[in-house]
DRENTI-270934 format. One line per 10 residues: number of its first residue (from 1); their letters; for each residue x, y negated, z negated of C-alpha. Coordinates in steps of 0.2 Angstrom, whole numbers, plus 5000, padded with zeros to 4 digits. Example, Ala and Ser with C-alpha at 12.3 -4.5 7.8 and 13.67 -1.06 7.14 Angstrom:
<nodes>
1) AS) 5062,5022,4961  5068,5005,4964
</nodes>
This chain:
<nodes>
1) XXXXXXXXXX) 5121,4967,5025  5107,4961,5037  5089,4956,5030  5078,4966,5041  5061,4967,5039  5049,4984,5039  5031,4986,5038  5030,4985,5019  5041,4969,5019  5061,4968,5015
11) XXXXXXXXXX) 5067,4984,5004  5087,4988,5002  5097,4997,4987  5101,4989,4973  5119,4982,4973  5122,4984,4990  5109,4977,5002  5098,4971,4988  5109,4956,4980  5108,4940,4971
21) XXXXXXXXXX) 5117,4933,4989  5103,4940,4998  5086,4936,4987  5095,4917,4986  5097,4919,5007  5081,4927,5011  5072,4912,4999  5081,4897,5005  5074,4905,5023  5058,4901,5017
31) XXXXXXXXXX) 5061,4886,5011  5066,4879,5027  5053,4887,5036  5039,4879,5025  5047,4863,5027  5049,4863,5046  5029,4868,5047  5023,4855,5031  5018,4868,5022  5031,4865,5006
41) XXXXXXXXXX) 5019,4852,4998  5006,4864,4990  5021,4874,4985  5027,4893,4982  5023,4907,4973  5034,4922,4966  5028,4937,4954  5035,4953,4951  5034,4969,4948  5045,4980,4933
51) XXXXXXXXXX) 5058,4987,4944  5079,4985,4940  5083,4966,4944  5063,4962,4948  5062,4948,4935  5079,4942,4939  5076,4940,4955  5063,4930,4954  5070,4917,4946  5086,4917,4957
61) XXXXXXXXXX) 5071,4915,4969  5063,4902,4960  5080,4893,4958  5082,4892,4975  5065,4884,4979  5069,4872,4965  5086,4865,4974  5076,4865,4989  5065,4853,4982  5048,4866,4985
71) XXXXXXXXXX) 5037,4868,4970  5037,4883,4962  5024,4897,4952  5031,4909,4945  5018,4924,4938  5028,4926,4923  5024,4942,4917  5026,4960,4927  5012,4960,4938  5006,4971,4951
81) XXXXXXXXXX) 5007,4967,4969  4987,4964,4969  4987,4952,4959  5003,4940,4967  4991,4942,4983  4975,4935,4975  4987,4922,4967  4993,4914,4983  4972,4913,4991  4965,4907,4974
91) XXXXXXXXXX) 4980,4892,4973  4979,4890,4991  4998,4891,4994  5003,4895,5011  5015,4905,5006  5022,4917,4990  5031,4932,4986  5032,4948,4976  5049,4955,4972  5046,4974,4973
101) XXXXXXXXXX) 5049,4989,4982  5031,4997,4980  5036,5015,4979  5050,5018,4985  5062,5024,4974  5069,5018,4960  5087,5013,4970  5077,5000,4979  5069,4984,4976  5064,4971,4988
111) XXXXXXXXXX) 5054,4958,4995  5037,4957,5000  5029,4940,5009  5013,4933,5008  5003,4920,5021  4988,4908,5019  4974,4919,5009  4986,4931,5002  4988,4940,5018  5003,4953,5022
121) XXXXXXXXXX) 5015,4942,5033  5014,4947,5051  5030,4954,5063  5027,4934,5071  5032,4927,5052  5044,4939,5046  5054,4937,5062  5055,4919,5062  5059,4922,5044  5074,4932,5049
131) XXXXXXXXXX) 5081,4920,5062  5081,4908,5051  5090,4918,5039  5102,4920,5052  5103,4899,5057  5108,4896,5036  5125,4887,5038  5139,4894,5027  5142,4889,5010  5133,4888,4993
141) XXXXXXXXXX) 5113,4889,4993  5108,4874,4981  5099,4881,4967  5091,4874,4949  5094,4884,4935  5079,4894,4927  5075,4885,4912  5082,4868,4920  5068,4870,4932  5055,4873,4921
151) XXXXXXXXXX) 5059,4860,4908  5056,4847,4923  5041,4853,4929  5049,4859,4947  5045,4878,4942  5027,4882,4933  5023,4894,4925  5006,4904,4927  4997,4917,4923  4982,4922,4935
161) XXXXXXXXXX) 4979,4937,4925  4960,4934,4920  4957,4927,4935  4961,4943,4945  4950,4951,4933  4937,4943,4932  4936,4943,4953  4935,4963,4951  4923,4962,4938  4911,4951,4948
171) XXXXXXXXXX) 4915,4962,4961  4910,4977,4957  4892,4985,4946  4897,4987,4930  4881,4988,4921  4878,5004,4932  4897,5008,4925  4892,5002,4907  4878,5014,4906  4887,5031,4911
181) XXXXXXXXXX) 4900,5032,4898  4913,5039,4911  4929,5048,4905  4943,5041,4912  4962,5044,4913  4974,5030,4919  4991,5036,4925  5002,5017,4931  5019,5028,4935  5027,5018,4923
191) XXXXXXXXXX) 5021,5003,4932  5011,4987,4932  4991,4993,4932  4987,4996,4914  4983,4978,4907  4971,4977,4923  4963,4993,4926  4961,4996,4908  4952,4979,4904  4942,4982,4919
201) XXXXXXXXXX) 4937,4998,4913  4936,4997,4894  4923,4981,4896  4913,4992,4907  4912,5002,4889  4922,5017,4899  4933,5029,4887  4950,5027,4893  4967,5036,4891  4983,5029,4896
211) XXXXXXXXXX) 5000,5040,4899  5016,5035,4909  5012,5015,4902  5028,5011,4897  5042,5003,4905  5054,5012,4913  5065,5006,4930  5068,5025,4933  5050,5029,4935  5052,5044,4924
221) XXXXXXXXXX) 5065,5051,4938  5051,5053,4949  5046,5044,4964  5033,5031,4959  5021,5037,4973  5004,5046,4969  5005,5061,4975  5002,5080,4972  5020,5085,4966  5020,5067,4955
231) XXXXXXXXXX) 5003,5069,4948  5005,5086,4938  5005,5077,4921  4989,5068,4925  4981,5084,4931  4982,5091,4916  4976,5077,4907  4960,5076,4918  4957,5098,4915  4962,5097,4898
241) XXXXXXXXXX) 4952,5082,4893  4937,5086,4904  4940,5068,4911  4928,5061,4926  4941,5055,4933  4962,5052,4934  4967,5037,4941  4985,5033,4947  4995,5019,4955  5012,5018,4961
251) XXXXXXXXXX) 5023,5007,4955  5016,4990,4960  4998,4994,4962  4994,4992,4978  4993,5012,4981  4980,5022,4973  4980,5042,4968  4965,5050,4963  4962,5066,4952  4946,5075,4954
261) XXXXXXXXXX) 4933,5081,4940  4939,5099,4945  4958,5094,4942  4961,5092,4962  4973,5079,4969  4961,5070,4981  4974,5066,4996  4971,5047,5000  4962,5050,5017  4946,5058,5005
271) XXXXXXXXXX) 4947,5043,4996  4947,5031,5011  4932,5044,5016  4921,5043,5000  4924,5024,4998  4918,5020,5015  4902,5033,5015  4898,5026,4997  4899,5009,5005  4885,5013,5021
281) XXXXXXXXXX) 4876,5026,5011  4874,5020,4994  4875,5003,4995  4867,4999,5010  4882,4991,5019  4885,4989,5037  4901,4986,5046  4918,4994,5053  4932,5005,5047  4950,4999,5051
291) XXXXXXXXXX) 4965,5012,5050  4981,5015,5057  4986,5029,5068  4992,5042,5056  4973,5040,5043  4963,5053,5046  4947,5053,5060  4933,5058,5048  4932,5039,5047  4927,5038,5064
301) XXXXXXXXXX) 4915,5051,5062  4907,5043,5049  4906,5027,5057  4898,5033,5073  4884,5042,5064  4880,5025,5055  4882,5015,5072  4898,5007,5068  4916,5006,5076  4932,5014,5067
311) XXXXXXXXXX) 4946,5003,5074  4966,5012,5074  4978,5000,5070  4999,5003,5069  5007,5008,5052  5008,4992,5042  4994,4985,5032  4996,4965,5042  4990,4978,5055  4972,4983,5045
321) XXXXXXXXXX) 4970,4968,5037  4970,4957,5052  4957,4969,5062  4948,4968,5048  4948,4950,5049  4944,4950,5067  4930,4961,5065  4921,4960,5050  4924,4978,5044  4916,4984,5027
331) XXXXXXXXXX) 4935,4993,5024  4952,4997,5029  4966,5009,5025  4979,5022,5027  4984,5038,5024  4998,5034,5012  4985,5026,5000  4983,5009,5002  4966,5002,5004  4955,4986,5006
341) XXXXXXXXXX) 4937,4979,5005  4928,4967,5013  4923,4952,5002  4940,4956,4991  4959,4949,4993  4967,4954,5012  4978,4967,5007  4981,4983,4997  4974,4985,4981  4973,5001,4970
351) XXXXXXXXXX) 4967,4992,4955  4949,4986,4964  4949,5003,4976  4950,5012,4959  4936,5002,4952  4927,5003,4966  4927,5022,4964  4922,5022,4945  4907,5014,4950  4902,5027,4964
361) XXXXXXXXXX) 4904,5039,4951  4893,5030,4941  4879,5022,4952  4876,5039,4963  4878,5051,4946  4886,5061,4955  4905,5072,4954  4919,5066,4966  4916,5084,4969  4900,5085,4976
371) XXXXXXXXXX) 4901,5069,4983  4915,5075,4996  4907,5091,4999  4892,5082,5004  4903,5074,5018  4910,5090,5024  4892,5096,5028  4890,5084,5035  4904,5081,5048  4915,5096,5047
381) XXXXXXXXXX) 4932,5098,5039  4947,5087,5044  4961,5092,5037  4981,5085,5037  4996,5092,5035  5013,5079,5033  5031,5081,5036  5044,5072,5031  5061,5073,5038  5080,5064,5035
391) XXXXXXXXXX) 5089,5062,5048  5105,5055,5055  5108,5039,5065  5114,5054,5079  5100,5062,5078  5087,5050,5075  5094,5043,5093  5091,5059,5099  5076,5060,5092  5069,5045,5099
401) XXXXXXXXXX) 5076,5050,5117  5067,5065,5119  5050,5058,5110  5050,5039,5116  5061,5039,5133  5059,5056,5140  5043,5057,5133  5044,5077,5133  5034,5088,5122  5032,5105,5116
411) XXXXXXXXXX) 5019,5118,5120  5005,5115,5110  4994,5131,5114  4979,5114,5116  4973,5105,5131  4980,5087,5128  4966,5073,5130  4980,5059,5129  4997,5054,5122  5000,5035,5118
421) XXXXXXXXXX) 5018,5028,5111  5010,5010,5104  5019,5016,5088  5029,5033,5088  5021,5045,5097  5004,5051,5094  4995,5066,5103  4979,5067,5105  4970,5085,5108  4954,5089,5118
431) XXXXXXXXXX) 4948,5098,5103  4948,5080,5093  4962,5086,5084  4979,5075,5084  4997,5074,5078  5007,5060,5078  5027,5060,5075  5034,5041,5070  5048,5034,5061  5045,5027,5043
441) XXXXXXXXXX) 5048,5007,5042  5050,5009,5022  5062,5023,5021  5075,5033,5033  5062,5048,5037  5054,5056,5053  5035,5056,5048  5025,5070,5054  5009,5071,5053  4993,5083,5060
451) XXXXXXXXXX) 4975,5084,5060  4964,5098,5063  4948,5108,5058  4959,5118,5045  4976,5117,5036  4981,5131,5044  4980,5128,5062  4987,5108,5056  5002,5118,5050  5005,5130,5064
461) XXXXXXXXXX) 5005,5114,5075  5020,5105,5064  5027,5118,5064  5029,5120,5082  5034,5100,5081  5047,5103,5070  5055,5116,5081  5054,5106,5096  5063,5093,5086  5078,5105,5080
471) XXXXXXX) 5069,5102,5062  5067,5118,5057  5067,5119,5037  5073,5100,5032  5055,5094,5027  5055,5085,5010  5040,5084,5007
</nodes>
């Protein structure tokens, strides 16, 4: 099987696409491309996350770069996606890797890519990566074993950990944190945030509870993404408890899930919304917003009463971080719950996003709750309904060809400002509502998704959408 790309890096199932044959192929792709670019001297970096086969195939990895005569860091120890990112920027590699497959589930595993500053590779790098994945001559890829390599010094082991911290800590006001005694619930998925989230918040003196900490590679048998059907158990928790807050990641960190004060699943465009209103209206900040086309447009409300710009971007975080980059903004996210800000690493992070919103909490006095509803008065409501769809490779063609090529539509009922297909095909409506209808990049699903001024009309809208498409009753989410 082919190593293709998607906009969350490499991902396949386990035992079929992803194999020892192809982490070994993938990495001794790297390891020529460093070399032809005298980049292989500073070395690479490899972490990973707690999946099936995560730690196994890092050191296959690691092997690999051995035999190829690249040094090698390993971040020996199941760590979230986050942290490999700030690795790469504070040893100032060029380039490093995490072996994960975020939150997709627990079938997959994969490969995510990392540039100079700990930056998501860019379509420019993966796809070079890819042809030269495809120019590797037949035969054996030359590879040092494990504990070979680390006995001669070729592989190091590492362990950023306190570092990572300690850049989150600085980061953030934790005296303001210190002297609220906040009640907080962590909930990792069964993943990687616990030793940093909870160190983070247990030294700002908060009083924290942990479920779902341990390790398991079947996530629980849920899908290891923060959502309102996943989060159950941590709603309870929060109502039960009378928590502040619940807090979840997915299952290597980067995304973030947020329970409210009054047990609601806050849906990661309200937290994209509160982060970036904290930022200009507590703190003082100034700057953009950055997010791709499917993120909700209460972000460009915002930043228009404040005098700033809100910048749309495709799906793919490379995508937000590099207009963030290009224009200074204070934050940039997405709708599936990935976010960033200024003055921290170039990619998602849910351990410092979740921190970040612990301290609103704390420096405004203030409920999640009121907080939103504030921003509601103030700009309306903006509300998002999302589809998912499975499809076949017919139909996806078909799909595609009535969307993309024929570029047909259905009878919306609403005057159409504008229609643009830079990534799927997103429709924009007079009354500043929009829909847009793409192909995931992570996973074989139509994505749907609509917003409007209520629930109600955003659902009467997908609705018609999914009839257009012959869709009618296959969502799955």
């Amino acid at each position: 099987m082919s190593i293709q790309f998607g906009t969350g890096g490499w991902r396949a199932i386990i035992g079929d696409g992803f194999t020892r044959a192809n982490v070994q192929r993938l990495t001794a792709a790297l390891a020529r491309k460093m070399k032809d670019e005298g980049a292989s001297q500073r070395g690479f970096l490899i972490g990973y996350d707690r999946r099936f086969l995560s730690k196994e195939a890092a050191h296959w990895a690691a092997e690999v770069m051995a035999g190829a005569d690249v040094p090698c860091m390993v971040v020996e120890r199941e760590a979230p996606t986050p942290l490999i990112m700030f690795a790469v920027r504070y040893y100032e590699l060029s380039y490093g890797m995490a072996v994960t497959a975020s939150h997709n589930p627990a079938l997959y595993n994969g490969v995510k890519v990392f540039t100079k500053g700990g930056r998501d590779a860019d379509e420019a790098v993966t796809g070079s990566i890819e042809e030269y994945i495809a120019a590797l001559p037949d035969g054996e890829i030359p590879t040092v074993p494990y504990e070979e390599g680390v006995r001669t010094g070729q592989i190091q082991i590492i362990d950023p950990m306190n570092a990572y911290i300690d850049s989150i800590i600085r980061s953030v006001n934790m005296d303001a944190i210190r002297s609220r005694g906040l009640k907080v619930v962590l909930d990792p998925m069964f993943g990687v945030s616990k030793t940093a989230l909870s160190t983070i918040l247990i030294t700002a003196r908060c009083d924290v509870d942990v479920i779902h900490e341990r390790r398991d590679a079947l996530f629980g048998g849920r899908l290891p993404a923060p959502n309102s059907k996943t989060l159950i158990g941590l709603q309870s928790f929060v109502m039960e408890n009378g928590c502040d807050i619940g807090i979840a990641t997915d299952g290597d960190a980067d995304r973030l899930g947020v329970i409210d004060d009054r047990g609601e699943f806050l849906h990661p465009n309200k937290i994209l919304v509160l982060l970036y209103y904290y930022l200009l209206r507590y703190k003082g900040w100034h700057g953009a917003a950055v997010r791709n086309i499917a993120t909700t447009h209460l972000l460009d409300a915002i930043a228009a009463e404040f005098g700033e710009t809100c910048y749309e971007v495709p799906v793919g975080f490379k995508h937000v971080s590099g207009k963030m980059i290009e224009t200074g903004a204070v934050i940039g996210g997405e709708s599936s719950g990935g976010l960033t800000v200024r003055g921290h690493i170039q990619g998602k992070d849910g351990i410092y996003a979740a921190s970040l919103l612990v301290e609103m909490l704390a420096t405004t006095g203030r409920r999640l709750s009121e907080i939103y509803a504030e921003i509601v008065e103030r700009y309306g409501s903006f509300e998002m309904v999302e589809r998912g769809y499975r499809f076949s490779l017919e139909e996806k063609a078909r799909i595609n060809k009535l969307l993309m090529e024929d570029k047909l539509l259905p009878d919306f009922g609403l005057d159409i400002d504008k229609v643009s297909y830079a990534d799927g095909c997103k429709v924009y409506f007079q009354n500043g509502g929009w829909m847009i209808c793409r192909f995931s990049g992570t996973e074989p699903l139509l994505r749907v998704f609509c917003e409007m001024n209520n629930e109600a009309r955003a659902g009467a809208m997908t609705a018609k959408m999914e009839a257009f498409l012959n869709l009618d009753g296959r969502n799955i989410e």
